[in-house]
Residue frames as qw, qx, qy, qz and C-alpha x, y, z in Angstrom:
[[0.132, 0.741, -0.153, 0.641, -13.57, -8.89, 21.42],
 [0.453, -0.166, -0.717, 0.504, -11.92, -9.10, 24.85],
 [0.368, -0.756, -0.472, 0.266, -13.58, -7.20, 27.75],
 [0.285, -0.618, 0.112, 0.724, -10.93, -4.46, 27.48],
 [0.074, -0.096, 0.578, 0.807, -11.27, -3.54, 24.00],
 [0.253, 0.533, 0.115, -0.799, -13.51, -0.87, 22.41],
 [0.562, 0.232, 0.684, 0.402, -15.42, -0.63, 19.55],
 [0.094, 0.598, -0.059, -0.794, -14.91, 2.54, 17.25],
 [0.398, 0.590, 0.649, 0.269, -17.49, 3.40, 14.38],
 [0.217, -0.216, 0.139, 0.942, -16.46, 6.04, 12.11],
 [0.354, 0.575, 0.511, -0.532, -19.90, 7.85, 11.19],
 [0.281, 0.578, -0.378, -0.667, -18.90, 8.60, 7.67],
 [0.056, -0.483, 0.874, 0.005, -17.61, 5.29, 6.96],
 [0.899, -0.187, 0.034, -0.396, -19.45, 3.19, 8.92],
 [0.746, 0.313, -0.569, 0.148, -15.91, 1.37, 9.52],
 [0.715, -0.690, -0.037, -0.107, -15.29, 0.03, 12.87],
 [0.582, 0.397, -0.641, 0.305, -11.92, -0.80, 14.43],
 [0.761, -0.349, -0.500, 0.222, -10.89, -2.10, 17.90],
 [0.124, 0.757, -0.387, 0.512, -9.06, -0.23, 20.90],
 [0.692, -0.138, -0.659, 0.259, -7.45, -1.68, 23.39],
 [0.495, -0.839, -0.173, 0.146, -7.81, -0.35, 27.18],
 [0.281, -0.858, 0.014, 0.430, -5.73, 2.83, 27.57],
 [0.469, 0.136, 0.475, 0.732, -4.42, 2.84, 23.70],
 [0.064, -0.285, 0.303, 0.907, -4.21, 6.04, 21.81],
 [0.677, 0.555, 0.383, -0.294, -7.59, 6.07, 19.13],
 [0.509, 0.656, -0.445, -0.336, -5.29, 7.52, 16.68],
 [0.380, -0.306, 0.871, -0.054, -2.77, 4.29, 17.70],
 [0.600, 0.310, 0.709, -0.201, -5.77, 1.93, 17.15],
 [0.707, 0.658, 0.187, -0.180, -6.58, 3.14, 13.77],
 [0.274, 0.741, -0.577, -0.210, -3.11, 3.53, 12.36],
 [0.493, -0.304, 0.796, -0.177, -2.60, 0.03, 13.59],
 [0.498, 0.357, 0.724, -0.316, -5.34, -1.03, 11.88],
 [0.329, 0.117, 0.652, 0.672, -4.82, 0.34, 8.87],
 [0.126, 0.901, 0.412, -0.043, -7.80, 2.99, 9.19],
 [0.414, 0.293, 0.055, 0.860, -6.29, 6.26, 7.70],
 [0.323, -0.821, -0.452, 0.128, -6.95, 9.29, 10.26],
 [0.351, 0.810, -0.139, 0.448, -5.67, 12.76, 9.82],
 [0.671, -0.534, -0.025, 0.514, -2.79, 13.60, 12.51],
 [0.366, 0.834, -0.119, 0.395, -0.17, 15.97, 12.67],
 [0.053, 0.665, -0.628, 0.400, 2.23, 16.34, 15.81],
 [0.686, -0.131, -0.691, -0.188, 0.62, 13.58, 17.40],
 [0.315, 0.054, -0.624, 0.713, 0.72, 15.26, 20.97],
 [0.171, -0.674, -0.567, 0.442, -2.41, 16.88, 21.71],
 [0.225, -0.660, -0.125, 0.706, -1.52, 20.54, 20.26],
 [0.163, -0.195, 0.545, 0.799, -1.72, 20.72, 16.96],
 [0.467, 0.287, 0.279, -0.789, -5.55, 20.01, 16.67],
 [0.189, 0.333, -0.712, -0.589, -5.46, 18.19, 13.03],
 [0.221, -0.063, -0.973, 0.034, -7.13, 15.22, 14.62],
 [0.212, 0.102, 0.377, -0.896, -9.70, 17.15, 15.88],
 [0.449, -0.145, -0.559, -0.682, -13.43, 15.44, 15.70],
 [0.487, -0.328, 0.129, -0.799, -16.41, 14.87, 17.21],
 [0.034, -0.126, 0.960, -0.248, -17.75, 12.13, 20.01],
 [0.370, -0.233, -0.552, -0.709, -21.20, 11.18, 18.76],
 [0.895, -0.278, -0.284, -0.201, -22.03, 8.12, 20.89],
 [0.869, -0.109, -0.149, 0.459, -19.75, 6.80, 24.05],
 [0.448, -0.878, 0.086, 0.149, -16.98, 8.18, 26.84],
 [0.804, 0.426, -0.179, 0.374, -13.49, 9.03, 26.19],
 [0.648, -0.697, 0.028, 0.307, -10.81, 10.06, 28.65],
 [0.422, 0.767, -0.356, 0.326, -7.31, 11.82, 28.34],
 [0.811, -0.254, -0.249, 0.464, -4.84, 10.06, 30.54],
 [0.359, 0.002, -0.097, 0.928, -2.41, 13.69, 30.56],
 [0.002, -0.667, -0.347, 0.659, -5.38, 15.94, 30.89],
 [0.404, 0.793, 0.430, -0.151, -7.60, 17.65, 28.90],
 [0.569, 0.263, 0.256, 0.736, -5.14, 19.26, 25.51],
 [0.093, 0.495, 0.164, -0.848, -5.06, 22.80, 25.04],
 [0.305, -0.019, -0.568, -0.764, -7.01, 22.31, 21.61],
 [0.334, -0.483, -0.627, -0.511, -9.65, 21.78, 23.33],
 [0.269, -0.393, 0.334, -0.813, -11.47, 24.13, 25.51],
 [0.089, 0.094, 0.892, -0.433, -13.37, 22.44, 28.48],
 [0.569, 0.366, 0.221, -0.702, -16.78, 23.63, 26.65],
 [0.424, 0.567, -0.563, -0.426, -15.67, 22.04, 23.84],
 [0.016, 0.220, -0.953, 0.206, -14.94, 18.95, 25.31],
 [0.435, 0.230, 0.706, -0.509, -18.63, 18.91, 27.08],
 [0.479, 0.529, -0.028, -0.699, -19.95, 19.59, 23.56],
 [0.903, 0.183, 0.378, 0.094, -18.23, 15.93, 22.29],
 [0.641, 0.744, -0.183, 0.030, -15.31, 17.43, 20.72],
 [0.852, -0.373, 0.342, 0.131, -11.87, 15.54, 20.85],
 [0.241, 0.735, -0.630, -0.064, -8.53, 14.98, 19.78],
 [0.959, -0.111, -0.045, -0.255, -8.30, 11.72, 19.06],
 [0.768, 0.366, -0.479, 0.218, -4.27, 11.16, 19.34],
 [0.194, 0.302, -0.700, 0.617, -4.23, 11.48, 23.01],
 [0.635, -0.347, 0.290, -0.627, -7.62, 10.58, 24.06],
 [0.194, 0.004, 0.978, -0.078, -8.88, 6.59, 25.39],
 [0.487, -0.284, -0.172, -0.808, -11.58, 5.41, 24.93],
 [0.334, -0.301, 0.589, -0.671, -13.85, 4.37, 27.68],
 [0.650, 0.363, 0.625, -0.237, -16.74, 2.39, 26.08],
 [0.410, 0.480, 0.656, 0.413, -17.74, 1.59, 22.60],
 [0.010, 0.520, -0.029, -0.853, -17.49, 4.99, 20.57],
 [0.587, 0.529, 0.329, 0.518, -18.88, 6.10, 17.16],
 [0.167, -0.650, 0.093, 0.735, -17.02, 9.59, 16.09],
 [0.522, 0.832, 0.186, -0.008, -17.40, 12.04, 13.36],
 [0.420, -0.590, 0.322, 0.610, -13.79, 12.63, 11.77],
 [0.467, 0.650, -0.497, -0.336, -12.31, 13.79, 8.39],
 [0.853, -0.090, 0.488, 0.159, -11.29, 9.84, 7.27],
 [0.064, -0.567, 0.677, 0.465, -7.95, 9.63, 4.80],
 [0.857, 0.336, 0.318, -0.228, -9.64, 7.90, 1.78],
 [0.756, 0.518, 0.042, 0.398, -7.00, 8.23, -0.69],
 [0.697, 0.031, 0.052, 0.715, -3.94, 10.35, -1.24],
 [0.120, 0.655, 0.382, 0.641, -5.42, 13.17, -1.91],
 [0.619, -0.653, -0.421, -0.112, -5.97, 13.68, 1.68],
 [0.723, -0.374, 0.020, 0.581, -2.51, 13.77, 2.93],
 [0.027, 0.949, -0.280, -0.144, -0.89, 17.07, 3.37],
 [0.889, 0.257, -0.050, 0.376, 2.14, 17.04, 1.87],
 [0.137, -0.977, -0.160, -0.016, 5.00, 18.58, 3.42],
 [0.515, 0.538, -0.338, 0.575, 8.64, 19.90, 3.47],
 [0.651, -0.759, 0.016, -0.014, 10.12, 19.09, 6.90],
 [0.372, 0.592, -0.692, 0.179, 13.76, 18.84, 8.10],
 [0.944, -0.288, -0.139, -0.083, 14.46, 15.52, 9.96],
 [0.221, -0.717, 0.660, -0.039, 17.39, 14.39, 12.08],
 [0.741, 0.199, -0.636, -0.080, 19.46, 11.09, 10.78],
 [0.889, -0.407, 0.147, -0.150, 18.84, 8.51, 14.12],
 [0.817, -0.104, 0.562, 0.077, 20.68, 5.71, 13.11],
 [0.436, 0.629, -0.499, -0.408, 22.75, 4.84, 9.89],
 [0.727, -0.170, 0.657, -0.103, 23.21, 0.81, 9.47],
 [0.446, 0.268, -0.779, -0.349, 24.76, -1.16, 6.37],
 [0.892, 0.030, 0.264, -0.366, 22.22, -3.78, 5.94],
 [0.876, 0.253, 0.171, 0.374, 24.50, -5.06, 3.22],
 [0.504, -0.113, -0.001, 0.856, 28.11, -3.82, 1.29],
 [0.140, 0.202, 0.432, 0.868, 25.73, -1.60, -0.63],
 [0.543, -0.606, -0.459, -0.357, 22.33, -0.94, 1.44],
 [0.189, -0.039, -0.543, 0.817, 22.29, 1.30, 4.40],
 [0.323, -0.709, -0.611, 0.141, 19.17, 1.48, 6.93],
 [0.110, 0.199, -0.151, 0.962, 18.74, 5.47, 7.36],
 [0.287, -0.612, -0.725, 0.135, 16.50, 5.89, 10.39],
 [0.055, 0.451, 0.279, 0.846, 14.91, 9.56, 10.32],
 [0.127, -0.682, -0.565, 0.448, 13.26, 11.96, 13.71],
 [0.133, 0.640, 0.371, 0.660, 11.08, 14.59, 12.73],
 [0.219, -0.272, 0.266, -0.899, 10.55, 18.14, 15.45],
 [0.050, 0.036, 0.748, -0.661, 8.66, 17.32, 17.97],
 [0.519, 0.397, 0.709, -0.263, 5.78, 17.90, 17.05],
 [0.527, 0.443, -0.436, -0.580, 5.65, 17.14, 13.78],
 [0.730, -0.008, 0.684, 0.011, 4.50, 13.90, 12.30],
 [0.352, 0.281, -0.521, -0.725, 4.18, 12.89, 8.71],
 [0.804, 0.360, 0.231, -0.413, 0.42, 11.37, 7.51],
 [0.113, 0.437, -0.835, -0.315, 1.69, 8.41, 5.03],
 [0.951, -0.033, -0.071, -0.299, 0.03, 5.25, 3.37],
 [0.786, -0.147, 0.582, 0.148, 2.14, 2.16, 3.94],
 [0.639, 0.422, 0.511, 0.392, 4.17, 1.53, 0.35],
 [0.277, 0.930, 0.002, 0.242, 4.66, 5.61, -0.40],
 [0.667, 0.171, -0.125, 0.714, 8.08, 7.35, -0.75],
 [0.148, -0.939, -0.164, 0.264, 9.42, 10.61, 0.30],
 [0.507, 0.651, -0.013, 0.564, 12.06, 13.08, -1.82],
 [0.632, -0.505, -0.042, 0.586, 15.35, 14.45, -0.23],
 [0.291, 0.919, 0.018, 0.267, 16.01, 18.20, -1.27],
 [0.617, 0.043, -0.030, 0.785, 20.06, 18.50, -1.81],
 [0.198, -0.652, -0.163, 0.714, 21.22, 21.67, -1.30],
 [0.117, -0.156, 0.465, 0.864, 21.23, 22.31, -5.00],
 [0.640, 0.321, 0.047, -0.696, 17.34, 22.29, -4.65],
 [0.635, 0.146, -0.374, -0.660, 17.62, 18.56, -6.43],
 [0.719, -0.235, 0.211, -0.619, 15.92, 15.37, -5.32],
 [0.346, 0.183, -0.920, 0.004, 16.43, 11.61, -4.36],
 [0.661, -0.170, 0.015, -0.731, 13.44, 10.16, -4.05],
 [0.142, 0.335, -0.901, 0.238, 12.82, 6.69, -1.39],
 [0.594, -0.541, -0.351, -0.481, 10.34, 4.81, 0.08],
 [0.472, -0.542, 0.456, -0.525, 9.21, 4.51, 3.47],
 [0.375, 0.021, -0.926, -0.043, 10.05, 1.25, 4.89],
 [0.141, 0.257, 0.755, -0.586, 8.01, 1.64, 8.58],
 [0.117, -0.649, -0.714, -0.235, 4.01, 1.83, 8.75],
 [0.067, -0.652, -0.280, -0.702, 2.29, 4.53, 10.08],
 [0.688, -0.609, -0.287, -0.272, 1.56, 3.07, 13.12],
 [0.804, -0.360, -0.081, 0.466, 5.28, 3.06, 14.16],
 [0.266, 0.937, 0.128, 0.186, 6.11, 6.61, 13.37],
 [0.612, -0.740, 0.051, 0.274, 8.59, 7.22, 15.94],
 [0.266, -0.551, 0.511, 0.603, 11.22, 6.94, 13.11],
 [0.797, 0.494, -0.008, -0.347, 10.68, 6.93, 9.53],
 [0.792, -0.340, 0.468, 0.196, 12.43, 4.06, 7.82],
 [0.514, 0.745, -0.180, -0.385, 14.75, 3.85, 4.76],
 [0.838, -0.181, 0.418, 0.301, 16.71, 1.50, 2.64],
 [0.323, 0.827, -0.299, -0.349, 19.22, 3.75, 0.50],
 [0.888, 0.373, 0.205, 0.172, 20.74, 1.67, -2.20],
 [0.249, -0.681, 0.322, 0.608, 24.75, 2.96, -3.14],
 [0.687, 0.646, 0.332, 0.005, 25.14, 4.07, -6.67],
 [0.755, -0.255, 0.127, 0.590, 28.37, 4.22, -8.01],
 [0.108, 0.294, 0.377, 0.872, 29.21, 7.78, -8.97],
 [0.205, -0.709, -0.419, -0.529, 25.88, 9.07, -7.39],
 [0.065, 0.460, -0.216, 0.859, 26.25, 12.50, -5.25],
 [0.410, -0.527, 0.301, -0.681, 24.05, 11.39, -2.65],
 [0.959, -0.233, -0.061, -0.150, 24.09, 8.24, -1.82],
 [0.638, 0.383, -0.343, 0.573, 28.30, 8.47, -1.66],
 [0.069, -0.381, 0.459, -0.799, 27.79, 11.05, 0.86],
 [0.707, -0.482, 0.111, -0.506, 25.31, 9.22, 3.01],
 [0.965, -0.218, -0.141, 0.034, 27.76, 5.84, 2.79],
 [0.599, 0.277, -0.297, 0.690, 31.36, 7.63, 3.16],
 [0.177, 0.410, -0.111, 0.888, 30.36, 11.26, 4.97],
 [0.439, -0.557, -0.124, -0.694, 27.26, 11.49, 6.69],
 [0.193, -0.095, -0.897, 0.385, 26.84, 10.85, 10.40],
 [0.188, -0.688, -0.701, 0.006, 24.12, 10.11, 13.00],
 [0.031, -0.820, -0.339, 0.461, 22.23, 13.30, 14.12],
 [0.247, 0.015, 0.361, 0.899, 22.72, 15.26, 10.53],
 [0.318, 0.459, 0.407, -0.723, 19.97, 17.36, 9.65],
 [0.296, 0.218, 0.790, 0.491, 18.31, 16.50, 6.52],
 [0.214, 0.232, -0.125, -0.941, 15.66, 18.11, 4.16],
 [0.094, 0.209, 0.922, 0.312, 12.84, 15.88, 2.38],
 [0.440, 0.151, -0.421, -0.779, 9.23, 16.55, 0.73],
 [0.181, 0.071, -0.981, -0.026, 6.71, 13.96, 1.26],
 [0.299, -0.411, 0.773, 0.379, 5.02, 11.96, 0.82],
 [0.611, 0.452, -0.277, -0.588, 4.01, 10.73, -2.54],
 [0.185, 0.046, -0.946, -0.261, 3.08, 7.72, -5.01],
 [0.701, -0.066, -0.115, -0.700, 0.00, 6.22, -5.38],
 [0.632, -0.047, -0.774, 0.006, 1.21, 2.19, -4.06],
 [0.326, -0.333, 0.572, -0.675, -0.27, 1.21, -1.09],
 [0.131, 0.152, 0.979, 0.023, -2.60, -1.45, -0.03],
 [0.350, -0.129, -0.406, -0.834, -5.78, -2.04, -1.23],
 [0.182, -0.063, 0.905, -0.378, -8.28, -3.57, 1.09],
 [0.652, 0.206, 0.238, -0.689, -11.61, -4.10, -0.86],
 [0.683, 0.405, -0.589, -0.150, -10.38, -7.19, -2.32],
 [0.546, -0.610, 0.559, -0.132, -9.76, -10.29, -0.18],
 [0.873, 0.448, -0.189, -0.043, -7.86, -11.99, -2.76],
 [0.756, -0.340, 0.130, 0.544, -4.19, -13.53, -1.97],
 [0.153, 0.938, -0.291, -0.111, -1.64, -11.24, -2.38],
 [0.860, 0.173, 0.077, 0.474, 1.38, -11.90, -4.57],
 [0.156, -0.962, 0.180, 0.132, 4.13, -9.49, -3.59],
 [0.765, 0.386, 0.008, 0.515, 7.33, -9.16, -6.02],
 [0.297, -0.939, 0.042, 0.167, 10.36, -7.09, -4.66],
 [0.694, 0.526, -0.085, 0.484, 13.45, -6.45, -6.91],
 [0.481, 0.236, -0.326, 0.779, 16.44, -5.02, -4.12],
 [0.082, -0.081, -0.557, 0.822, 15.55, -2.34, -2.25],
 [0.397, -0.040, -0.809, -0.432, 11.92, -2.85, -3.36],
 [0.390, -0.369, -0.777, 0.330, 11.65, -4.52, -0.30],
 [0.191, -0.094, -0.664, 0.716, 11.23, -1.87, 1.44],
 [0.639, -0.053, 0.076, -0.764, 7.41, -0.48, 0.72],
 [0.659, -0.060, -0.748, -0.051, 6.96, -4.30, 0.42],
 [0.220, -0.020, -0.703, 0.676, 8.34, -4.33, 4.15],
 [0.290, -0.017, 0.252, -0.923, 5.81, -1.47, 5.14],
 [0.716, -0.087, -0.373, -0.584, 2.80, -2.77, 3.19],
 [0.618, -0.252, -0.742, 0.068, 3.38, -6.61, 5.18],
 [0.158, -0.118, -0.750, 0.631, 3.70, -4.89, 8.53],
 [0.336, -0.031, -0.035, -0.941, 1.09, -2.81, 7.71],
 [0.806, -0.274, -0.320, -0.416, -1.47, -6.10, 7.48],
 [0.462, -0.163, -0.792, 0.364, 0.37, -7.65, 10.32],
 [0.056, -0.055, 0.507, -0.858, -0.63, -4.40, 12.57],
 [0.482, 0.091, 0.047, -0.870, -4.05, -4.48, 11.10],
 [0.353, -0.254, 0.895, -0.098, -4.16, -8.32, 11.48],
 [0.596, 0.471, -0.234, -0.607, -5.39, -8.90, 7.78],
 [0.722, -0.179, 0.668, 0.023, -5.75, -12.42, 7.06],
 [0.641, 0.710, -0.209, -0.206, -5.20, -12.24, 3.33],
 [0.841, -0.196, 0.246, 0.440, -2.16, -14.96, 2.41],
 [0.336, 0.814, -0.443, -0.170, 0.88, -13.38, 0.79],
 [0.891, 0.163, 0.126, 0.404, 3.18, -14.99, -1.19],
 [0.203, -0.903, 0.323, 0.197, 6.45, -12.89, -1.09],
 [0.868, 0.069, 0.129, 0.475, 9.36, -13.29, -3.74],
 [0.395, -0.785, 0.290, 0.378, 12.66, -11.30, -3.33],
 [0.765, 0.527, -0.088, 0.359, 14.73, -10.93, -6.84],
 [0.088, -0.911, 0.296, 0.273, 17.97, -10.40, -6.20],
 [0.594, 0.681, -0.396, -0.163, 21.66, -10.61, -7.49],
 [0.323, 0.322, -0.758, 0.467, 23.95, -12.61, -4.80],
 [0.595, -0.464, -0.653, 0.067, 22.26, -14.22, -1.78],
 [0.253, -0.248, -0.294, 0.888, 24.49, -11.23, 0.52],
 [0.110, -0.156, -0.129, -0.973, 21.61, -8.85, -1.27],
 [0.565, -0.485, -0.557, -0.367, 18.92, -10.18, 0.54],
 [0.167, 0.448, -0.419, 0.772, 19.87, -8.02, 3.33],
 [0.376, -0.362, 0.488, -0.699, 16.94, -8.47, 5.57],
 [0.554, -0.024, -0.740, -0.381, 16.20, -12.08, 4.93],
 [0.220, 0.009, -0.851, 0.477, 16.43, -13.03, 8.47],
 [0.342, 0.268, 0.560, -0.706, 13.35, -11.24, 9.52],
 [0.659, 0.102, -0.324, -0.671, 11.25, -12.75, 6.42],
 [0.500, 0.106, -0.859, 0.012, 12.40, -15.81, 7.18],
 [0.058, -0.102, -0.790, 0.602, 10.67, -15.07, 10.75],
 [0.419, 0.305, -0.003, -0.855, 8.01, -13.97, 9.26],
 [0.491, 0.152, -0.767, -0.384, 7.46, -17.63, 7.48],
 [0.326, -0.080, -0.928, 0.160, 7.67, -19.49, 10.24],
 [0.199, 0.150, 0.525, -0.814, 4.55, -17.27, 11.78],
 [0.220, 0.490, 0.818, 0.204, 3.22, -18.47, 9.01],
 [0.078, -0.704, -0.141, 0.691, 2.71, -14.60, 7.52],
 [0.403, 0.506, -0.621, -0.443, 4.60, -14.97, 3.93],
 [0.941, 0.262, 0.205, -0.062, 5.26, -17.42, 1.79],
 [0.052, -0.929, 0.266, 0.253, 8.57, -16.80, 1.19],
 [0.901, 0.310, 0.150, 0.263, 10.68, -17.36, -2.51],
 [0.143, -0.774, 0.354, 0.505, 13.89, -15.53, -2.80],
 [0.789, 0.608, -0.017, 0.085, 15.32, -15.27, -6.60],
 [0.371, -0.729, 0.422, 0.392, 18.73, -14.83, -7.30],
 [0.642, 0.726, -0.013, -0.245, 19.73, -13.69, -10.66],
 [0.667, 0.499, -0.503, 0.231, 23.42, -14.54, -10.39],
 [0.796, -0.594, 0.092, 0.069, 23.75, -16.92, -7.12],
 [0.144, 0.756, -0.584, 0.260, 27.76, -16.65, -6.22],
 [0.416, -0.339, 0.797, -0.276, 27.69, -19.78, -4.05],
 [0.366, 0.172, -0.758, -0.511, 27.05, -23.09, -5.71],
 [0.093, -0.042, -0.941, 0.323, 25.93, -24.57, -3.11],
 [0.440, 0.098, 0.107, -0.886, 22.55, -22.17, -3.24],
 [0.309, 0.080, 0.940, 0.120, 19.48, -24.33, -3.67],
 [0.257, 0.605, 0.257, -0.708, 16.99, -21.63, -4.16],
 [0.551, 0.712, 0.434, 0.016, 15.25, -20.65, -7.24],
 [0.557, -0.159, 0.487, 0.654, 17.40, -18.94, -10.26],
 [0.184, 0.539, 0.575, 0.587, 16.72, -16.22, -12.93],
 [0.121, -0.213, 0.098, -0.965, 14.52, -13.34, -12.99],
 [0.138, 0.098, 0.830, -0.532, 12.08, -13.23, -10.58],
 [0.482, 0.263, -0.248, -0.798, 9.19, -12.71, -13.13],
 [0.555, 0.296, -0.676, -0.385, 9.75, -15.58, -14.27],
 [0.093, 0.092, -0.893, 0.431, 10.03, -17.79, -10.96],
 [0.515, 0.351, 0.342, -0.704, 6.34, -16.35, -10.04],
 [0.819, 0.275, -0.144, -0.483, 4.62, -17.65, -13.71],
 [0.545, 0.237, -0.803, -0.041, 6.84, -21.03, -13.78],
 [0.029, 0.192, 0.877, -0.440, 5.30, -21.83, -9.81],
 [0.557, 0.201, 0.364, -0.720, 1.78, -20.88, -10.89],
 [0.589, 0.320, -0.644, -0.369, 2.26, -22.95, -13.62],
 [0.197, 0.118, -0.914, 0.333, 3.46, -26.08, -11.56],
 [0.124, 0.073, 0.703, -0.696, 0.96, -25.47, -9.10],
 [0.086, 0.544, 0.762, 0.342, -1.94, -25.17, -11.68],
 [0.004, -0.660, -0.384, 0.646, -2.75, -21.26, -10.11],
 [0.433, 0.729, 0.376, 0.373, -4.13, -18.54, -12.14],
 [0.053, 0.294, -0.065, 0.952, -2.49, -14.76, -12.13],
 [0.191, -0.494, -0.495, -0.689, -6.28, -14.04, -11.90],
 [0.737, -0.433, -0.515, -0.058, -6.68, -15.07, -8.40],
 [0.454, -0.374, -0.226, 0.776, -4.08, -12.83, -6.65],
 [0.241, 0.965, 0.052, 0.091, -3.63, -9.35, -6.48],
 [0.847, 0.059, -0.063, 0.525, -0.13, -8.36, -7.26],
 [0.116, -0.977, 0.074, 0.161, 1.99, -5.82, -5.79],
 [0.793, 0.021, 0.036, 0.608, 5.81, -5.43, -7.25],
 [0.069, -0.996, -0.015, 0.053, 8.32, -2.89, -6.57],
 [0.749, -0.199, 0.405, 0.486, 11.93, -2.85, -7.87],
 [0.175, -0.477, 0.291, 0.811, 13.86, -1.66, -10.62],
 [0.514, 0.409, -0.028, -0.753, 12.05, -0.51, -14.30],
 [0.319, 0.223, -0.811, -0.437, 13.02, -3.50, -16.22],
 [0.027, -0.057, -0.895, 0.442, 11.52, -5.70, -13.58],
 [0.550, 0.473, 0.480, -0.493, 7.76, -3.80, -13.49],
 [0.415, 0.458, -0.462, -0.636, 8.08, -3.73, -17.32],
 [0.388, 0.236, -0.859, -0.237, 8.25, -7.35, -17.37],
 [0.101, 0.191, 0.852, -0.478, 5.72, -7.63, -15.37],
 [0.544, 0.387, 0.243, -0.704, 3.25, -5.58, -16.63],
 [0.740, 0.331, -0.178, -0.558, 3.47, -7.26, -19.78],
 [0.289, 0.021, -0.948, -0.129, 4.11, -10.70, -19.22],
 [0.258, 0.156, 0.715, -0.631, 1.04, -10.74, -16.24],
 [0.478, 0.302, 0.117, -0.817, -1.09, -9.01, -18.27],
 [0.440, 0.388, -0.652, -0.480, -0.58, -11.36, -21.16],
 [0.292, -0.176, -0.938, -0.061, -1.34, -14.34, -18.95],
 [0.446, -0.586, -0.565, -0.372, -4.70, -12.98, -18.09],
 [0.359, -0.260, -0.490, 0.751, -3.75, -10.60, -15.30],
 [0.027, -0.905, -0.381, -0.187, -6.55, -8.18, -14.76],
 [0.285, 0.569, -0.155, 0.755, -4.98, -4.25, -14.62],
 [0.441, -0.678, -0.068, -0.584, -6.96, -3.61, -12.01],
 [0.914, -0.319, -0.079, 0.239, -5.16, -6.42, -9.83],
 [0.703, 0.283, -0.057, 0.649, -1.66, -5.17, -10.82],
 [0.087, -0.984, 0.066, -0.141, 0.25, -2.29, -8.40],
 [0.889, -0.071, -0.028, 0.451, 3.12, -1.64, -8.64],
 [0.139, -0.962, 0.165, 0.166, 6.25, 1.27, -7.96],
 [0.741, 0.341, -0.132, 0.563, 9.30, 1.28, -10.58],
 [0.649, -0.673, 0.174, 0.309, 12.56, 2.00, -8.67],
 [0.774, 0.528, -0.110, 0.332, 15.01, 4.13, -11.15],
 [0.590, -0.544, 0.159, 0.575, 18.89, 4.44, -9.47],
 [0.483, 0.865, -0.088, 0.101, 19.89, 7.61, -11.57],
 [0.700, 0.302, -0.201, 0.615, 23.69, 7.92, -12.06],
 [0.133, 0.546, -0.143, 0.815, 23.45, 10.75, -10.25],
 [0.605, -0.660, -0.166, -0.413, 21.91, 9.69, -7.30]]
């Protein structure tokens, strides 16, 4: 641990993470993959609000108004604008599960719109000031149309990079919102959305290799979940494979591919019907690519945990071809991706 960098023990817990000289606490833990409650993330909203047992902490802007100046002497703290000074342990509410997370109906402004591909547009999302939104890595969030129904997405960013929330929207021919977000909408609309739900996320009491399976847009809790152990600098190996249909749908390959060479992924793209002959890559459904290299390789299922996220046929044929070669359930998470006509 370098000279500049804290150690924080969470008193419930007993889980420690790092802080670097004049970083945020909340920062540090979201980084890190600790789950801490938040809410505007400025100092005013209080959410974060828990006690300094052991060890100094500082507010670079001055003492918040959620906390009085008695309060303060008494070891209480807001932890998304304080430092910390020395080695801390604090009493906070800790996000164990889902259950935890408020869910909430916000309205968000549209940042940024970007065609990743012809059919896959990047839809970058700011939320009021001070509003954040609490999220695991790998959960979605539901757009509310004006007719009160829903088109539900995952997040692509981590917690720890809130600043915008990320999406890959997928165009469906014929479907009432996604048409209007790739023909009509511009930047700075105001949107509606719900959020956020699902139960995929990492798991971290396992330091098995991770096998991660992403059918299209897929990727994108995939995305969230890898940055999510880069921030929290999880040495677990992933293997990453990428089903798609045409080599052009592998929209953000470039940054896996930078991700390989950090030696981060493993990294197999599929490609169910390659358009270019010249393609050397693997072929088929990506189900299959995964049990024909553990084969080859002599691995077992048993020995990873597997995350997959893509369309229904895809987890279907996962769950039961995994299971069948001697995947344990308990190893197996996974989010089915369905593209109603009507989205």
């Amino acid at each position: 641990m370098s000279k500049n960098n804290f150690q924080i023990t969470l008193l419930e817990s007993g889980y420690t993470f790092e802080a670097n000289d004049n970083e945020f606490i909340l920062d540090a833990a979201l980084r890190q993959g600790i789950g801490l409650p938040y809410g505007c993330r400025s100092g005013s909203c209080g959410t974060c609000l828990g006690t300094v047992v052991s060890g100094d902490i500082d507010y670079p802007d001055g003492l918040p108004l959620t906390v009085m100046e008695h309060e303060h002497q008494q070891g209480k703290a807001v932890f998304c604008v304080s430092v910390a000074k020395s080695d801390l342990v604090l009493d906070v509410k800790e996000l164990s599960g889902n259950e935890d997370i408020e869910i909430k109906k916000l309205p968000a402004r549209v940042a940024s719109l970007k065609r990743l591909s012809d059919d896959v547009m990047q839809m970058l999302l700011t939320l009021p000031k001070n509003e954040r939104l609490a999220f695991h890595a790998g959960q979605y969030i539901e757009f509310i149309l004006r007719d009160n129904s829903r088109r539900a997405f995952s997040l692509a960013n981590t917690p720890g990079h809130d600043d915008f929330l990320e999406l890959h929207l997928r165009l469906v021919k014929g479907g009432k919102f996604t048409e209007h977000v790739f023909n009509e909408m511009k930047e700075k609309a105001i949107v509606r959305f719900e959020g956020p739900f699902g139960q995929f996320k990492i798991h971290n009491k396992s330091n098995r290799p991770l096998l991660m399976i992403a059918g299209g847009t897929g990727f994108a809790p995939i995305k969230a979940m890898i940055e999510q152990l880069i921030e929290s600098k999880d040495t677990r190996i992933v293997h990453l494979y990428w089903g798609v249909r045409s080599e052009a749908d592998l929209y953000l390959d470039a940054l896996v591919k930078a991700w390989e060479k950090q030696g981060i992924v493993n990294y197999v793209p599929v490609l169910s019907e390659p358009d270019d002959a010249n393609w050397q890559g693997q072929t088929g459904f990506v189900h299959e690519a995964v049990l024909n290299d553990l084969s080859e390789k002599g691995e077992k299922l048993s020995d990873f945990d597997v995350y997959a996220a893509g369309p229904p046929p895809m987890i279907e044929a996962i769950r039961n071809e995994f299971l069948k070669q001697g995947l344990p359930q308990e190893q197996l998470f996974f989010d089915s991706f369905e593209y109603a006509e009507s989205s």
